[in-house]
ZADO-1210 file (C-alpha; in nm, 4 decimals, padded with zeros to 6 digits):
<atoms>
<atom x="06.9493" y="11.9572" z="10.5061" code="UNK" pos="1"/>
<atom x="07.2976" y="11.9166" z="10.4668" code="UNK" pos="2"/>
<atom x="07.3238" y="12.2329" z="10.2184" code="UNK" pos="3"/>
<atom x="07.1532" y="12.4231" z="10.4927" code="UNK" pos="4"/>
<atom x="07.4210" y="12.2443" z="10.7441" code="UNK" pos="5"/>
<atom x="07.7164" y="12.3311" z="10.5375" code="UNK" pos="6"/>
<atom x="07.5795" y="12.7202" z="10.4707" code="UNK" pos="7"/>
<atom x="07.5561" y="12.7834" z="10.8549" code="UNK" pos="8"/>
<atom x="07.9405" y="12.6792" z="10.8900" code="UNK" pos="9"/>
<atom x="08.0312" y="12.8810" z="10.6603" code="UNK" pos="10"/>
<atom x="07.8336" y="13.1645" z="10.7579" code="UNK" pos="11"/>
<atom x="07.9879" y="13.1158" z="11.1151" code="UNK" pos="12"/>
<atom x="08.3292" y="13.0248" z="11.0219" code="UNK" pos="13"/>
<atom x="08.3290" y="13.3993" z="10.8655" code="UNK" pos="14"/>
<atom x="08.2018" y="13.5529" z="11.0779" code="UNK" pos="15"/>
<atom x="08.4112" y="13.4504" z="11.2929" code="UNK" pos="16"/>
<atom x="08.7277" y="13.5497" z="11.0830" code="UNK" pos="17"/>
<atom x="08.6258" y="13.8925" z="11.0038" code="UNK" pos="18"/>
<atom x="08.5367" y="13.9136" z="11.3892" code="UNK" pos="19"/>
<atom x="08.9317" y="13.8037" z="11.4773" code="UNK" pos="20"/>
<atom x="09.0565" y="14.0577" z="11.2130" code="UNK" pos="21"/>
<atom x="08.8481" y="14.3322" z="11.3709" code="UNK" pos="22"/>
<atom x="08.9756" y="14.2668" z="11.7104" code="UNK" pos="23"/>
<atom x="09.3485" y="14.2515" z="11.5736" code="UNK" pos="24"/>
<atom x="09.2841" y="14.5720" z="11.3845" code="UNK" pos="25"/>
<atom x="09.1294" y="14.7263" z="11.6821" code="UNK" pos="26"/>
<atom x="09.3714" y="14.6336" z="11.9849" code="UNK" pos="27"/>
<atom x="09.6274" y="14.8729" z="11.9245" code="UNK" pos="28"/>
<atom x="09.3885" y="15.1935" z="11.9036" code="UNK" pos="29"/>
<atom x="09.2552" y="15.0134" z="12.2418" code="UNK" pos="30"/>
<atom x="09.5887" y="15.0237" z="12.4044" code="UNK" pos="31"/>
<atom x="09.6610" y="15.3679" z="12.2738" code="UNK" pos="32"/>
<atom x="09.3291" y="15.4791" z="12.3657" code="UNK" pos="33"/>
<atom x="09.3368" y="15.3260" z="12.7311" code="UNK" pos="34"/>
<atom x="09.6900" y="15.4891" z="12.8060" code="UNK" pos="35"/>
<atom x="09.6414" y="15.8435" z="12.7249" code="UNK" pos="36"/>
<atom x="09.3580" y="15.8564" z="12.9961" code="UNK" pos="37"/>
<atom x="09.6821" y="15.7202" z="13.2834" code="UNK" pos="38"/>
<atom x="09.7223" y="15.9240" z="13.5779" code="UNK" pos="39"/>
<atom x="10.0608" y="15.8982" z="13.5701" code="UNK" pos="40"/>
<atom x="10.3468" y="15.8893" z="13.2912" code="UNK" pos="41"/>
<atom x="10.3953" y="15.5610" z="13.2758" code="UNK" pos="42"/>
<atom x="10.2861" y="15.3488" z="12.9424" code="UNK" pos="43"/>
<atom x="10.0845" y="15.0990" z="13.1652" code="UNK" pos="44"/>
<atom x="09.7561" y="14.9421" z="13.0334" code="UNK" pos="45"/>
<atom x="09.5100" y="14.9014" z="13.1827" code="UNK" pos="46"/>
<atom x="09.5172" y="15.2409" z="13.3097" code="UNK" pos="47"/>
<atom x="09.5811" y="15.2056" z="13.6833" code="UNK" pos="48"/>
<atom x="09.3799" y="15.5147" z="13.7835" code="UNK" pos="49"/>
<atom x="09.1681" y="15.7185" z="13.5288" code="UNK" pos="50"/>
<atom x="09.2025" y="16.0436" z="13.4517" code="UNK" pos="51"/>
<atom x="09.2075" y="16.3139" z="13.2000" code="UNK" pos="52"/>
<atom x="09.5581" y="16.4950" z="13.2853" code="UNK" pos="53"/>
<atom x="09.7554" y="16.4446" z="12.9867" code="UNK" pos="54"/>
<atom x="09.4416" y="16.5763" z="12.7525" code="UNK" pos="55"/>
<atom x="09.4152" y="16.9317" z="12.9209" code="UNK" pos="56"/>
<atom x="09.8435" y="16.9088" z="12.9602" code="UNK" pos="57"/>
<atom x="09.7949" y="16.8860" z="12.5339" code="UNK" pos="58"/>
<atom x="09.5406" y="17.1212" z="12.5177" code="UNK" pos="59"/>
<atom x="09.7366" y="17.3839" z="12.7068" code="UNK" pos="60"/>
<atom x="10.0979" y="17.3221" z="12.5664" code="UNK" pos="61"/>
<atom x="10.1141" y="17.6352" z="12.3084" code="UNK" pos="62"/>
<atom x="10.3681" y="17.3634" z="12.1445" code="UNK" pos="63"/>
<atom x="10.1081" y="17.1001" z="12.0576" code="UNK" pos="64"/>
<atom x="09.8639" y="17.3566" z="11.9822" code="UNK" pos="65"/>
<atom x="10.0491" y="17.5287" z="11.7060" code="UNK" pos="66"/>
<atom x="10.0981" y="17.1619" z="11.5606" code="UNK" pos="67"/>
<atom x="09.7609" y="17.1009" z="11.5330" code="UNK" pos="68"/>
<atom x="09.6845" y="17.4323" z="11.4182" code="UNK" pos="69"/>
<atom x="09.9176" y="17.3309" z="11.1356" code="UNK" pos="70"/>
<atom x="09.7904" y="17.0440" z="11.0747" code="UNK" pos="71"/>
<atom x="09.4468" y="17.1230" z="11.0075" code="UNK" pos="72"/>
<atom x="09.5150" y="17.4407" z="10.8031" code="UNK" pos="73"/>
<atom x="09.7617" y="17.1763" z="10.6217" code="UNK" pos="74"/>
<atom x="09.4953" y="16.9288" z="10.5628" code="UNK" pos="75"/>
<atom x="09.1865" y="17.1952" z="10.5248" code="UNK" pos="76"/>
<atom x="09.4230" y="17.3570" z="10.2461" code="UNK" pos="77"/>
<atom x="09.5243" y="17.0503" z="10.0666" code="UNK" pos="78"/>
<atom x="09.2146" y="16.9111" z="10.0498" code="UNK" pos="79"/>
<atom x="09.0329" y="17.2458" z="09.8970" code="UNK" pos="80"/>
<atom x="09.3279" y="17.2559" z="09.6811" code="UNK" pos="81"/>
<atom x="09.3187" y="16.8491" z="09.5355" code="UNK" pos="82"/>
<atom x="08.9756" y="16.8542" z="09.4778" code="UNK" pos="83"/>
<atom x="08.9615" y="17.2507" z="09.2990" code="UNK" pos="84"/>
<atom x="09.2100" y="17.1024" z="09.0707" code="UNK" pos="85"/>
<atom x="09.0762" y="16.7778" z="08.9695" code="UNK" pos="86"/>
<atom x="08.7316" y="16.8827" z="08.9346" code="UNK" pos="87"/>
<atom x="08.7774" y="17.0408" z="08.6076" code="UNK" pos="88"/>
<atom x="09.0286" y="16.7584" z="08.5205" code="UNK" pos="89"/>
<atom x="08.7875" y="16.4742" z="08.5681" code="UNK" pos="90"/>
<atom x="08.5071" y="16.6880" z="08.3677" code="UNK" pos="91"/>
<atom x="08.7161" y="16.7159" z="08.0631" code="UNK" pos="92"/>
<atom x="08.7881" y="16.3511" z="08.0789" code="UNK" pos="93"/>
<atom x="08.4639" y="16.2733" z="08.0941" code="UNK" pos="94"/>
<atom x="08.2836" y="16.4969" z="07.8722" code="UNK" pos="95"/>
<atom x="08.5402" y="16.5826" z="07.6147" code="UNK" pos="96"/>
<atom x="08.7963" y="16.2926" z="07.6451" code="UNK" pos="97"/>
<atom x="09.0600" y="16.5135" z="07.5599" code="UNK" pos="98"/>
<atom x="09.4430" y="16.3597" z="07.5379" code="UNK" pos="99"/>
<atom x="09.5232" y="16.6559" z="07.7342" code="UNK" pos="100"/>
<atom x="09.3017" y="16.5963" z="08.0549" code="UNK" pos="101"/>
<atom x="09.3554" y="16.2068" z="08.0366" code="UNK" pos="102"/>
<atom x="09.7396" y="16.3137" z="08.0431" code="UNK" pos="103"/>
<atom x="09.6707" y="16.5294" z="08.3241" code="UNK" pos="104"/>
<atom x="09.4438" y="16.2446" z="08.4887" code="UNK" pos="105"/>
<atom x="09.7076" y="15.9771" z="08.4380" code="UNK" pos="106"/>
<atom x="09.9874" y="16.1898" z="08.5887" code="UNK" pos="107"/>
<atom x="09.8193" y="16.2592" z="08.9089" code="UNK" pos="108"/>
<atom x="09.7178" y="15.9155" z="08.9470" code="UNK" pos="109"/>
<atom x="10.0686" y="15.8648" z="08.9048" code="UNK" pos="110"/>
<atom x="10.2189" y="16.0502" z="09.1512" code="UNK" pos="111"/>
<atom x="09.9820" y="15.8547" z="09.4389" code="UNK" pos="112"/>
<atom x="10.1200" y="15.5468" z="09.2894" code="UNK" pos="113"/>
<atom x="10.4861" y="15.6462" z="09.3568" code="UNK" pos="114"/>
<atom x="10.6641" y="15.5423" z="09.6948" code="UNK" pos="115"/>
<atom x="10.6159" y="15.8033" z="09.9990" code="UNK" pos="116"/>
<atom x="10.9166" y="15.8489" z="09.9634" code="UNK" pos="117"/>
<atom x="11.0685" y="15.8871" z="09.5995" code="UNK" pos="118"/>
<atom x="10.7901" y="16.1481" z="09.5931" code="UNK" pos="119"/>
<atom x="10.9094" y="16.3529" z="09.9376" code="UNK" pos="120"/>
<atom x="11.2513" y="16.3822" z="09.7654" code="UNK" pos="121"/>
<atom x="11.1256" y="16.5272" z="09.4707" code="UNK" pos="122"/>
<atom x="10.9215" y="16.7781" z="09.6750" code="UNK" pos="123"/>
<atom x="11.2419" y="16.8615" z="09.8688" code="UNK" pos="124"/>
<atom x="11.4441" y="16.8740" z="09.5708" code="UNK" pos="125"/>
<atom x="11.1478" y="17.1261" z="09.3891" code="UNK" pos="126"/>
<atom x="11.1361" y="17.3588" z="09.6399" code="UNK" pos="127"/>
<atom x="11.5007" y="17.3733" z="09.7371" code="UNK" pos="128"/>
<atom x="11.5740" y="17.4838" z="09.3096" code="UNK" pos="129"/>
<atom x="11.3178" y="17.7728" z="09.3633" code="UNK" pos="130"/>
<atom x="11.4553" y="17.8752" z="09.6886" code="UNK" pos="131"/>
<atom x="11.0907" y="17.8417" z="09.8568" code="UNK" pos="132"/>
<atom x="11.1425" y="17.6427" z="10.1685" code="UNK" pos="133"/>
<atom x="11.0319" y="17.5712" z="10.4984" code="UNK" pos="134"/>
<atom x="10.7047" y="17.7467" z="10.3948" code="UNK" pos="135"/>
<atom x="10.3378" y="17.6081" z="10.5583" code="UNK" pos="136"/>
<atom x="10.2104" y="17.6653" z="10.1534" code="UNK" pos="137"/>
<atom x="10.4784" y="17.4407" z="10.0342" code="UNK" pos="138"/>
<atom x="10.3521" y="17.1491" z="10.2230" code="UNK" pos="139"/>
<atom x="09.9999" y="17.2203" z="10.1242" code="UNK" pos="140"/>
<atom x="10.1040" y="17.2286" z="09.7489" code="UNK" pos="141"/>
<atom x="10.2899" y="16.9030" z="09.7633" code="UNK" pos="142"/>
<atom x="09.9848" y="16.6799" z="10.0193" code="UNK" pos="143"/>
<atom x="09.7868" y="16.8446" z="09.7460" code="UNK" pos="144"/>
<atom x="09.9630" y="16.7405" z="09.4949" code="UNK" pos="145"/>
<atom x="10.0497" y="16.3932" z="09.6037" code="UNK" pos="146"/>
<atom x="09.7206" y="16.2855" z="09.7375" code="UNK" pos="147"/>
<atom x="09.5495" y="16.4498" z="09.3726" code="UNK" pos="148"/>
<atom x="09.4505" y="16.0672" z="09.2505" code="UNK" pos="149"/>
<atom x="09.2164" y="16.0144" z="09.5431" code="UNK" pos="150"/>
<atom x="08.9808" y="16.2970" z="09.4076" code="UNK" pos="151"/>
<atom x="09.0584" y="16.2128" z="09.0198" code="UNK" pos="152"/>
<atom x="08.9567" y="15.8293" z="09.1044" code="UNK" pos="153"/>
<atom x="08.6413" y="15.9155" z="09.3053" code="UNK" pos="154"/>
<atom x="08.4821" y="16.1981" z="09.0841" code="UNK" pos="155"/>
<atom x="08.5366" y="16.0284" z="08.7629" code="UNK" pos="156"/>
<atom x="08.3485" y="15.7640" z="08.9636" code="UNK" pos="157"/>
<atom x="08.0931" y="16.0574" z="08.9500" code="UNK" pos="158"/>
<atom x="08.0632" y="16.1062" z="08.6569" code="UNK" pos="159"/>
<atom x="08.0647" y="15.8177" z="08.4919" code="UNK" pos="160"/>
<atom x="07.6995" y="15.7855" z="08.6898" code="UNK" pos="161"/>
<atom x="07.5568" y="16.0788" z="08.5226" code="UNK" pos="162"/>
<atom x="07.3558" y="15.9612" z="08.1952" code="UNK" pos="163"/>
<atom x="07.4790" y="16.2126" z="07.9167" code="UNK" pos="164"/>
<atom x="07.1387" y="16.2054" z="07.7861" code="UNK" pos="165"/>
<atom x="06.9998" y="16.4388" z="08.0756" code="UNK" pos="166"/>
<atom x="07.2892" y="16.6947" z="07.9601" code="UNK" pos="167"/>
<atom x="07.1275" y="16.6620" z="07.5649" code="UNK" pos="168"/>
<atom x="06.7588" y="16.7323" z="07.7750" code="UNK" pos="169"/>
<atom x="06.8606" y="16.9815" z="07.9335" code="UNK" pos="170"/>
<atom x="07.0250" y="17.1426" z="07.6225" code="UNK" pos="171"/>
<atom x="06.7001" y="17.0632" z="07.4263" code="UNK" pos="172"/>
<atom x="06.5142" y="17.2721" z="07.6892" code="UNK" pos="173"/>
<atom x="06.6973" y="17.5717" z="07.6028" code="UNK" pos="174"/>
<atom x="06.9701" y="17.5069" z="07.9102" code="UNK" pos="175"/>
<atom x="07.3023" y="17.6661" z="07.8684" code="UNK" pos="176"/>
<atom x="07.6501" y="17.4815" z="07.9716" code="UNK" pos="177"/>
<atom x="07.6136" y="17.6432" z="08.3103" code="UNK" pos="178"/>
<atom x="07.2872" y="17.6104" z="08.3919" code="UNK" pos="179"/>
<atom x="07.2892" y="17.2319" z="08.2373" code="UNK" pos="180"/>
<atom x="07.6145" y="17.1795" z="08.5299" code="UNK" pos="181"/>
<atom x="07.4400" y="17.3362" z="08.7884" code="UNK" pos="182"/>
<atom x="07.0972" y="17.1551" z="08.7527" code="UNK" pos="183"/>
<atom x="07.2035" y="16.8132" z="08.6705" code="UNK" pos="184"/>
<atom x="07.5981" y="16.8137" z="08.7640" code="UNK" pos="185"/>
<atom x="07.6233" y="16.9301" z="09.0283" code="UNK" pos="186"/>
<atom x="07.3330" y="16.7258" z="09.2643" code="UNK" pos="187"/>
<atom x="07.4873" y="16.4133" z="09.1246" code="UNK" pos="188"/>
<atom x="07.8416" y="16.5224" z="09.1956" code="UNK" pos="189"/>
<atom x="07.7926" y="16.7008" z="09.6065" code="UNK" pos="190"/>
<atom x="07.8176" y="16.3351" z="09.7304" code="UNK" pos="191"/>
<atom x="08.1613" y="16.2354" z="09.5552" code="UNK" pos="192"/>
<atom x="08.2751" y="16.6041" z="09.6192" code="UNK" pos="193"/>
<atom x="08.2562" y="16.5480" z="09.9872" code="UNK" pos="194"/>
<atom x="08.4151" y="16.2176" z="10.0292" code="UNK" pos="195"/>
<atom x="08.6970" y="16.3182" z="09.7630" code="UNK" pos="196"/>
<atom x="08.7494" y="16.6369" z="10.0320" code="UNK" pos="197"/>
<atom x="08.7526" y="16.3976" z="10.3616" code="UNK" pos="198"/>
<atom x="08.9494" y="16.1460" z="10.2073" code="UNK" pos="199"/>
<atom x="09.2352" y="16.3976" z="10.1350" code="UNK" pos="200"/>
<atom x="09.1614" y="16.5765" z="10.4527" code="UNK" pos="201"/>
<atom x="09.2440" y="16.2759" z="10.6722" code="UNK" pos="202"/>
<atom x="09.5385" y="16.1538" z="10.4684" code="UNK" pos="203"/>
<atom x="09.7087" y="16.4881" z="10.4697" code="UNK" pos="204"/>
<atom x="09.6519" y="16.4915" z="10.8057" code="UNK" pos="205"/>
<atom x="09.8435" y="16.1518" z="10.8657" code="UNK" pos="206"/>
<atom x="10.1232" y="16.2556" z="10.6534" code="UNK" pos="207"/>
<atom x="10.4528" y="16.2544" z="10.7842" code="UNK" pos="208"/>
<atom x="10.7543" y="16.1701" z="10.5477" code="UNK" pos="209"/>
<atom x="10.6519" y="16.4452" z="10.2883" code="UNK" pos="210"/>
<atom x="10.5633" y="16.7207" z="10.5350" code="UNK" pos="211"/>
<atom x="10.9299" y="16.6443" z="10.7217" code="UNK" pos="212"/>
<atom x="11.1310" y="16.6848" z="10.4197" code="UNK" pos="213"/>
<atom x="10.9483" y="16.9515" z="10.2565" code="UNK" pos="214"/>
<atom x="10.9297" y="17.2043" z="10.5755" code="UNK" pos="215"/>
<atom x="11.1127" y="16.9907" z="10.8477" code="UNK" pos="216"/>
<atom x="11.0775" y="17.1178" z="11.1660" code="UNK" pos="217"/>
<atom x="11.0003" y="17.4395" z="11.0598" code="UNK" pos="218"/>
<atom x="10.6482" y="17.3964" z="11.0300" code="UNK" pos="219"/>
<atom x="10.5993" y="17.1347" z="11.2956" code="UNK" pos="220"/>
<atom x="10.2842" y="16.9354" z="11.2382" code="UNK" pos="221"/>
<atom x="10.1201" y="16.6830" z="11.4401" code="UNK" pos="222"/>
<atom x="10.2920" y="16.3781" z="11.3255" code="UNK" pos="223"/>
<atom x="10.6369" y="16.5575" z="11.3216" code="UNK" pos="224"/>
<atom x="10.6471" y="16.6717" z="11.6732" code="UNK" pos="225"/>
<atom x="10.5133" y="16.2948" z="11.7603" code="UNK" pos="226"/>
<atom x="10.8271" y="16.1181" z="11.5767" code="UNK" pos="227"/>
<atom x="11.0432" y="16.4452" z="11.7455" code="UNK" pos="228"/>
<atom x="10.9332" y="16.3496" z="12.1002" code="UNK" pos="229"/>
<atom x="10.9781" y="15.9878" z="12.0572" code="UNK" pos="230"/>
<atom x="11.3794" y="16.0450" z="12.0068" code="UNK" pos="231"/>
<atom x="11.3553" y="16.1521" z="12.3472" code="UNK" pos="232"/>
<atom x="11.1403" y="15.8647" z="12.4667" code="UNK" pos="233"/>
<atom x="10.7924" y="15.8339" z="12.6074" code="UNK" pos="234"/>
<atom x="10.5718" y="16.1271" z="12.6390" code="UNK" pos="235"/>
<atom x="10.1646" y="16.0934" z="12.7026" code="UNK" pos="236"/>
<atom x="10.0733" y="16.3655" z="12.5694" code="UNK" pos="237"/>
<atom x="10.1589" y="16.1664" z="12.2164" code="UNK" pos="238"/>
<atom x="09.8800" y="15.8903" z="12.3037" code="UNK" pos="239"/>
<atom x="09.6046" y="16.1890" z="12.2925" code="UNK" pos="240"/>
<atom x="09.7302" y="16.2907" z="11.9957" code="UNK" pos="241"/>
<atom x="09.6910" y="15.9492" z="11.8282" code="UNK" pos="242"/>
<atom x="09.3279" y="15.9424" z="11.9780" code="UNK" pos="243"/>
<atom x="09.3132" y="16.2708" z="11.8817" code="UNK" pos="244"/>
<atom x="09.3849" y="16.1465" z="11.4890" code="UNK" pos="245"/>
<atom x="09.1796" y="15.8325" z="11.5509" code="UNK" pos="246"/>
<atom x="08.8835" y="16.0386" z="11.6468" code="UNK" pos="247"/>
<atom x="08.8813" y="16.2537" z="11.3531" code="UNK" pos="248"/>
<atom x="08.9290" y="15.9965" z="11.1056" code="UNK" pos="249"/>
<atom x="08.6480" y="15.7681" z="11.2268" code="UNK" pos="250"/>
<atom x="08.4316" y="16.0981" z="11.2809" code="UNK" pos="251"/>
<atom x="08.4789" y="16.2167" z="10.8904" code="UNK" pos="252"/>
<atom x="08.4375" y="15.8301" z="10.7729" code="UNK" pos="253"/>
<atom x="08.1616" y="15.7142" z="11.0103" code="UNK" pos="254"/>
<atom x="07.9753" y="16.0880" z="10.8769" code="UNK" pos="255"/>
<atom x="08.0265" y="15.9860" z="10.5217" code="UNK" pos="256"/>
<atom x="07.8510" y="15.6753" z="10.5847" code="UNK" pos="257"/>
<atom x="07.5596" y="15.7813" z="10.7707" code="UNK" pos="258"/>
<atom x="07.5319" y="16.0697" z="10.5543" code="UNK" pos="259"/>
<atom x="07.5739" y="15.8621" z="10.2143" code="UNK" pos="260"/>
<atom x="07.6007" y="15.5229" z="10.0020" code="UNK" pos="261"/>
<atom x="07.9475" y="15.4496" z="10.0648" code="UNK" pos="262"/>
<atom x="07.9356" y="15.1198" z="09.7855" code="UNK" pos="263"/>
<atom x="07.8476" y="15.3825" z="09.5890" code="UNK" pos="264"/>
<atom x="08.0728" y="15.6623" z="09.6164" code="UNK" pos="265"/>
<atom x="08.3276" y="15.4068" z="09.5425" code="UNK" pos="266"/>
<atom x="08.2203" y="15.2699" z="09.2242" code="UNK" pos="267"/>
<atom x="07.9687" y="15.0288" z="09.3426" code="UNK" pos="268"/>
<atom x="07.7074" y="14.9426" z="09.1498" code="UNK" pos="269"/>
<atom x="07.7721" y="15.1683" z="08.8255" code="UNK" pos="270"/>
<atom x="07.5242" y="15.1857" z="08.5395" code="UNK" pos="271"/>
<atom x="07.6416" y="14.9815" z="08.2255" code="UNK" pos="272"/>
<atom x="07.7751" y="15.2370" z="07.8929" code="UNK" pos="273"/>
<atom x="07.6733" y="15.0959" z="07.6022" code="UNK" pos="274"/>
</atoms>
């Protein structure tokens, strides 16, 4: 009786905490949320009178519009890009083990690991010696670059799920390296593909320092005109663009998770190697 006692407390007591944590997590993108739909430009929440003139005023400014045009052809780009190149990296890793791959693998996990901004300055510093600058490729090169050991983590994740056994089947059965990736690869790998490519996607997306330094205000993204227009204070056209990147990210996410076994994707629950 008491066990049974004790176990509800407990049960309650977290729930309760995680409850408390959600609520602090989720105030701000409340407030945010709740001011870009004012009627007038004041930051007041909340909003006296509703209404939806500061989303069509950010929807028509050709300013804000080539931001986010950047932004997603940024993201889109870098994300493509990440996952193209470690794709083959995490294969040779895991089906060769080669010194050269795991070098490869260990230096893009690497540069993820390094402060925003140490790695920004190196970016700047790159493509300021080959006189390339201020150029919309230059920051997908560098997000791609940067944000590489999201994709190397997750599909090595991947593979590490796929029993070598059915490649040595498949092999038996007269299957050739190709055909033996694109029959029993490939299903097994779609799922860690796609949440490798929205992962990067959302955090390129986000980016700020590295985009700034790289391309500065040349190639104006979405986070770059937001920290411009704040030096000349309080704009609400900013607010829908934070719901604008709150939407998006909890769009990709909350797909991946109806979609697929999110545990999973992330390691969860991986088969034992002898």
């Amino acid at each position: 009786m008491r066990n049974t006692a004790s176990h509800a407390v407990s049960l309650w007591a977290q729930r309760a905490f995680m409850t408390l944590v959600a609520l602090f997590i989720a105030a701000p993108l409340v407030v945010v949320a709740g001011v870009s739909f004012n009627a007038t430009r004041r930051m007041s929440f909340p909003p006296r009178e509703f209404s939806l003139t500061w989303y069509k005023a950010f929807f028509t400014d050709p300013d804000w519009m080539a931001s986010l045009r950047a932004t997603l052809t940024i993201s889109t780009g870098a994300a493509l890009l990440s996952v193209a190149i470690a794709l083959p990296i995490a294969y040779a890793v895991w089906r060769y083990g080669s010194r050269l791959s795991k070098a490869m693998a260990g230096l893009g996990a690497g540069l993820f690991l390094l402060p925003g901004v140490v790695v920004a300055v190196m970016f700047s510093a790159f493509w300021g010696f080959t006189g390339h600058v201020g150029r919309l490729e230059n920051v997908v090169i560098s997000h791609a670059a940067i944000f590489l050991g999201i994709p190397l983590t997750l599909l090595a994740v991947g593979f590490e799920s796929i029993d070598k056994g059915l490649l040595e089947a498949a092999r038996t059965m007269g299957a050739g390296e190709t055909d033996a990736f694109r029959m029993v690869i490939r299903p097994v790998m779609t799922p860690y593909i796609v949440c490798a490519l929205a992962y990067v996607f959302v955090l390129s997306m986000n980016e700020y320092l590295i985009a700034y330094l790289v391309a500065g205000f040349t190639i104006p993204t979405l986070p770059i005109r937001i920290f411009s227009n704040m030096r000349s204070g309080y704009e609400p056209t900013m607010c829908v663009a934070a719901v604008l990147f709150m939407t998006v990210g909890f769009s990709v996410f909350g797909l991946l998770a109806t979609i697929g076994d999110l545990p999973k994707l992330m390691g969860r629950d991986r088969p034992l190697r002898n």
